[in-house]
C-alpha positions in Angstrom: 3.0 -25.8 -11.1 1.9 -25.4 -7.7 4.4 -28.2 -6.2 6.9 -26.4 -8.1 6.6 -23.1 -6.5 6.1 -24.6 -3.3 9.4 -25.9 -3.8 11.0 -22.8 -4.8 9.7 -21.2 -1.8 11.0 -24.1 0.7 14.3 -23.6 -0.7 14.1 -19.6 -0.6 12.9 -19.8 3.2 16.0 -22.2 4.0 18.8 -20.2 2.0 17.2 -17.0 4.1 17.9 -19.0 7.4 21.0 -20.5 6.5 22.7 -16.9 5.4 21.2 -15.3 9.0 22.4 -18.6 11.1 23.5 -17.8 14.7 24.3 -13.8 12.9 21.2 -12.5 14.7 22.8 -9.9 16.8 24.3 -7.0 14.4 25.1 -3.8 15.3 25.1 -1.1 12.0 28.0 -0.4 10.2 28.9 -0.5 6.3 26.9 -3.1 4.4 27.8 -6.7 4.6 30.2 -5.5 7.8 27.9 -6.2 10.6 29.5 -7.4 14.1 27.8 -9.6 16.4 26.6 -7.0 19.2 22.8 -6.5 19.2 20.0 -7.2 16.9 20.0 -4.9 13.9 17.2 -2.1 14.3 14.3 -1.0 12.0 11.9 1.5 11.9 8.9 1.9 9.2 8.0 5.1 8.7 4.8 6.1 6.8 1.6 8.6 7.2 -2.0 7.6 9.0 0.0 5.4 10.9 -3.2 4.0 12.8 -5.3 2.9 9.7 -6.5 -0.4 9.2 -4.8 -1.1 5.8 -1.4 -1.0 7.7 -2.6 -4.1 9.7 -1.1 -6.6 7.6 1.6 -4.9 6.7 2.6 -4.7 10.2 2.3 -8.2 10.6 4.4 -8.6 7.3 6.9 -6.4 9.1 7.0 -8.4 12.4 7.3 -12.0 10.4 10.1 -11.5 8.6 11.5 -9.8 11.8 11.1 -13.0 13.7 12.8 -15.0 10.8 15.7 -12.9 10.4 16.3 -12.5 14.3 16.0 -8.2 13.8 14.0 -5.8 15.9 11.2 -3.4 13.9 9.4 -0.4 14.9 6.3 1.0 13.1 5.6 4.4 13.5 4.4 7.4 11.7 2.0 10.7 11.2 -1.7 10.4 12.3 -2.8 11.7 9.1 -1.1 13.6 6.1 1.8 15.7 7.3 4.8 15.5 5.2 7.0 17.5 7.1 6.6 15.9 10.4 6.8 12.1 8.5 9.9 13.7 7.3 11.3 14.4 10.6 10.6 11.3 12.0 13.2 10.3 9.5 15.7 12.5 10.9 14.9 11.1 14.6 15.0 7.8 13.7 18.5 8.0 12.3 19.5 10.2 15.5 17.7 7.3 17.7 20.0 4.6 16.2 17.9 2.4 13.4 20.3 0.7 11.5 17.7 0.7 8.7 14.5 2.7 7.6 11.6 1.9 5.6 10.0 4.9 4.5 6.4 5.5 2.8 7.5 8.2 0.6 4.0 9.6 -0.4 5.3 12.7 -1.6 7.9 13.1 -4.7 10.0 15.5 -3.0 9.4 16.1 0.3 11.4 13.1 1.2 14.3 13.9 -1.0 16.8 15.7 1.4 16.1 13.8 4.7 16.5 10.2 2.7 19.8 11.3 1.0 20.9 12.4 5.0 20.4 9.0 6.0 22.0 7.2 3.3 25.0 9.5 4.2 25.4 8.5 7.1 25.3 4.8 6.5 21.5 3.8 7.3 20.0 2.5 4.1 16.3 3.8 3.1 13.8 1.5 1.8 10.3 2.5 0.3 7.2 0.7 0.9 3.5 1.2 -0.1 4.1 4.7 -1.9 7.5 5.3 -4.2 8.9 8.2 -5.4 9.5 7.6 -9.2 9.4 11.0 -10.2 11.9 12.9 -9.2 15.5 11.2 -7.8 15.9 10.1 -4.5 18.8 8.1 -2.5 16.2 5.3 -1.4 18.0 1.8 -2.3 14.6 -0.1 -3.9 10.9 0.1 -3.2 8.2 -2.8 -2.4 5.0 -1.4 -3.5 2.4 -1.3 -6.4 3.0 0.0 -9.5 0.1 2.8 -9.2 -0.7 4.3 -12.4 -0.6 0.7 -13.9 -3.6 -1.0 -11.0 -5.6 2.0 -12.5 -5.4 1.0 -15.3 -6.2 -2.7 -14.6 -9.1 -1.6 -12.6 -10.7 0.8 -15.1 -9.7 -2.2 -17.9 -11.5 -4.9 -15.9 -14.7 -2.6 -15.8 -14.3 -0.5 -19.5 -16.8 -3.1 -20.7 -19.6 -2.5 -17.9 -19.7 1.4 -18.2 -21.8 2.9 -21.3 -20.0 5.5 -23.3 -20.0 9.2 -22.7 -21.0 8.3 -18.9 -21.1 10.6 -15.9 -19.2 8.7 -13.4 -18.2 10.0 -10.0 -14.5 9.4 -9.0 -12.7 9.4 -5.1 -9.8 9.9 -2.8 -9.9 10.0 0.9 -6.9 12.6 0.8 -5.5 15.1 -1.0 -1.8 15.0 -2.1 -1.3 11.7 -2.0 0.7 10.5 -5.1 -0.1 7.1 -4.8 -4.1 7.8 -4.7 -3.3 11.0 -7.9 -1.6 8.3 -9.6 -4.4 5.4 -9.6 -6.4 8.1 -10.4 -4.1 9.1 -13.7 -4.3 5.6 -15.1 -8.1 5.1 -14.5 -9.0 7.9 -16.3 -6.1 6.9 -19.4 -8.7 4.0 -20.0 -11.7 5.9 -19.1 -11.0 8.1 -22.2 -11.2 5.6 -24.6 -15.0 5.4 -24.4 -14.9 9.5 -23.8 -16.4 8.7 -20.7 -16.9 11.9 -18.4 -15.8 12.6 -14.4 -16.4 14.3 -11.3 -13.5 14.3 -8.6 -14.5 13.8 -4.8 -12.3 13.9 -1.9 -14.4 12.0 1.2 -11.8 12.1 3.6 -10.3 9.2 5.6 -13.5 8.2 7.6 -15.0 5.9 5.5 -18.6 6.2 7.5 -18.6 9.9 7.0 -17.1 9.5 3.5 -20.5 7.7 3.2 -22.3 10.7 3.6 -19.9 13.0 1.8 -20.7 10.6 -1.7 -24.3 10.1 -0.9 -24.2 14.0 -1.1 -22.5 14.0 -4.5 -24.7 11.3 -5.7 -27.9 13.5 -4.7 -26.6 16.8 -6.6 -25.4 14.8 -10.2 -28.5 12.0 -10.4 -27.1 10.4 -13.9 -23.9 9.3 -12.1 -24.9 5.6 -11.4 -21.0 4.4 -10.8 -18.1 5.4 -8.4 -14.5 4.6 -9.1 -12.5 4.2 -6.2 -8.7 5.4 -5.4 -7.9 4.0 -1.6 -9.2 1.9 1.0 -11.4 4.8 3.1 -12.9 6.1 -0.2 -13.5 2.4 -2.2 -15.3 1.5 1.5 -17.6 4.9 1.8 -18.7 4.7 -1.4 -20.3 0.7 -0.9 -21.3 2.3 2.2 -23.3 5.2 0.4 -25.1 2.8 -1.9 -26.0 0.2 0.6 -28.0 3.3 2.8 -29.4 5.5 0.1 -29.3 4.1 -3.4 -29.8 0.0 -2.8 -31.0 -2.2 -6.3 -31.0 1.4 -7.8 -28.6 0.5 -10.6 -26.0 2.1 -8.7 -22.2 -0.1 -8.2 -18.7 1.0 -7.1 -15.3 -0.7 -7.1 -11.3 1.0 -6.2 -8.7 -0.7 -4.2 -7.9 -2.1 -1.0 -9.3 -4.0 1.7 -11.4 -3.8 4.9 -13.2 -5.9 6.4 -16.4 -3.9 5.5 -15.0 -3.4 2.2 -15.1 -7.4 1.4 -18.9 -7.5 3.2 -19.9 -4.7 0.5 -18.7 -7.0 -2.3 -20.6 -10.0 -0.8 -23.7 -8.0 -0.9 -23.0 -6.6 -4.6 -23.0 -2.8 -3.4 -19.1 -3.0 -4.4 -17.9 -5.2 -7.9 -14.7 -5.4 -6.9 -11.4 -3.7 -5.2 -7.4 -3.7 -6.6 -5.7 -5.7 -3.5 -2.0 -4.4 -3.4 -1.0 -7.2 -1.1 0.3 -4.9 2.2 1.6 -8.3 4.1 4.8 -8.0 1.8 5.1 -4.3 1.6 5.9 -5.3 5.5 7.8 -8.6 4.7 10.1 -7.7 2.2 11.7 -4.3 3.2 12.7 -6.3 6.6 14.7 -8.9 4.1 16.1 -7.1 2.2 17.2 -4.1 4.6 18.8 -7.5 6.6 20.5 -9.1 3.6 21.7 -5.1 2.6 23.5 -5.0 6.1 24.6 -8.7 7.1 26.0 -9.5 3.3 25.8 -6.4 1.2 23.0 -7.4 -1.4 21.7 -4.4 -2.6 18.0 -4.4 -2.8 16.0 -4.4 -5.4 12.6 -3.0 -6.3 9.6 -5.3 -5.6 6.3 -5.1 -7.7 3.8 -5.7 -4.7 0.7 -6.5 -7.4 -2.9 -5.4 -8.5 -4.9 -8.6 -7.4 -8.6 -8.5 -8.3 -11.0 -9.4 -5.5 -14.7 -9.7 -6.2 -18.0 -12.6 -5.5 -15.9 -15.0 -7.1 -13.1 -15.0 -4.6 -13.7 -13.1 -1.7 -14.7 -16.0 0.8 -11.1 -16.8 1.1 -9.9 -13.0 1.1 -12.4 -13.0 3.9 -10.5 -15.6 6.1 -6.7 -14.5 5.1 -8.0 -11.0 6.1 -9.2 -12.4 9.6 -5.1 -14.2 10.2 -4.0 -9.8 8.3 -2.4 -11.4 5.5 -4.8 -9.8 2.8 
């Protein structure tokens, strides 16, 4: 089985590199009506544009744009700020971009300045985050299917978590969908064992998120477990129990990966995180953006997974993490 899909990816690769041939320079226009006057132009767009778990996808990003000969630009908001992510949209398509890639963490507030683009002929990808509840002009989406990793996650550990337990559950923001909708299909499973919860937000500094669930911990003592939504929260929590509540019957696990986050795991303060594979939330917009363009092959969504990591495999997540493709 392996041979086989090493086959099918050979021959994938090579049809990719045989459609862009000596194409490489591309100016925009309608899609599949490219002329040969300068590399095509890209820019992902998405908030806390500095945080680690953006690392692979950035490499993602810049690998595929090295195979398909186009030029990508990764910029964003330092934190949460929907409005100003939204007008980076608007200055990217007045800068230009023949493409955008666009982290739509809101459901709406992306609506009008996607639909802009689209009308005037720059296609809109979404990556990481997807707005699937409300309509929007965006052409596909590479990202995880949210509500269903919580689910996984919350099925994986149903077993381990006594009925009618206190738990304490986390985001590092507010108004995320992505992190409201892990959250949603956690606590669908949770409620099968009428298992009981206390929100947190610990904010995106995972060693001050630390102190923020140590806090919690300290003011509800029968919460012995911590569910997880995002990288900064899953991290602060293993954090938390490492300094105050070590071989206290106290465990974690969420999503995402740091390099702390995998360390925690190796030590058993974390069970496990949901990786949502961020190298081909980078890799794929940039193909299919490029095959939109050159050839006018509509894109089409891509499920990005909801890959368990715990003691059993996180040696190797260790080393991919080290070359930022996990």
């Amino acid at each position: 089985m392996r041979l086989i899909k090493r086959h099918v990816w050979v021959i994938w690769i090579s049809l990719i590199v045989s459609l862009t041939g000596c194409s490489t320079e591309q100016t925009r226009s309608q899609p599949g009506k490219s002329d040969s006057v300068k590399p095509l132009r890209y820019a992902f767009i998405t908030c806390a544009v500095n945080a680690r778990f953006f690392e692979p996808v950035e490499k993602g990003m810049f690998d595929a744009a090295r195979l398909m000969g186009v030029e990508c630009d990764f910029i964003g908001t330092e934190g949460v700020d929907v409005e100003a992510q939204a007008s980076l949209v608007r200055q990217a398509v007045a800068e230009g971009y023949d493409g955008i890639a666009l982290n739509l963490i809101d459901p709406e507030a992306f609506d009008v300045v996607v639909q802009e683009a689209i009308e005037k002929d720059v296609p809109v990808v979404a990556f990481n985050v997807d707005d699937h509840l409300t309509p929007n002009a965006r052409l596909s989406s590479v990202n995880q299917r949210l509500y269903e990793a919580g689910e996984t996650l919350a099925e994986h550990l149903l077993a381990l978590i006594p009925n009618k337990a206190h738990i304490l559950m986390t985001m590092h923001d507010e108004g995320v969908s992505a992190l409201e909708d892990r959250l949603r299909g956690e606590q669908t499973i949770l409620k099968k064992k009428d298992i009981q919860w206390t929100v947190l937000v610990t904010g995106n500094d995972s060693v001050k998120g630390a102190e923020v669930v140590a806090k919690a911990l300290k003011e509800h003592p029968d919460i012995r477990i911590i569910l997880g939504t995002g990288q900064a929260d899953t991290e602060a929590a293993g954090r938390a129990i490492k300094k105050y509540f070590p071989n206290k019957g106290y465990w974690s696990a969420g999503f995402d990966l740091s390099s702390e986050t995998l360390r925690l795991i190796q030590q058993g303060h974390i069970r496990c995180t949901i990786d949502q594979q961020p190298y081909i939330q980078g890799f794929y917009p940039v193909i299919q953006l490029t095959l939109y363009l050159r050839y006018g092959i509509v894109p089409s969504d891509i499920d990005a997974g909801a890959a368990i990591i715990d003691r059993s495999n996180v040696e190797q997540v260790i080393e991919l993490t080290r070359q930022k493709y996990r």
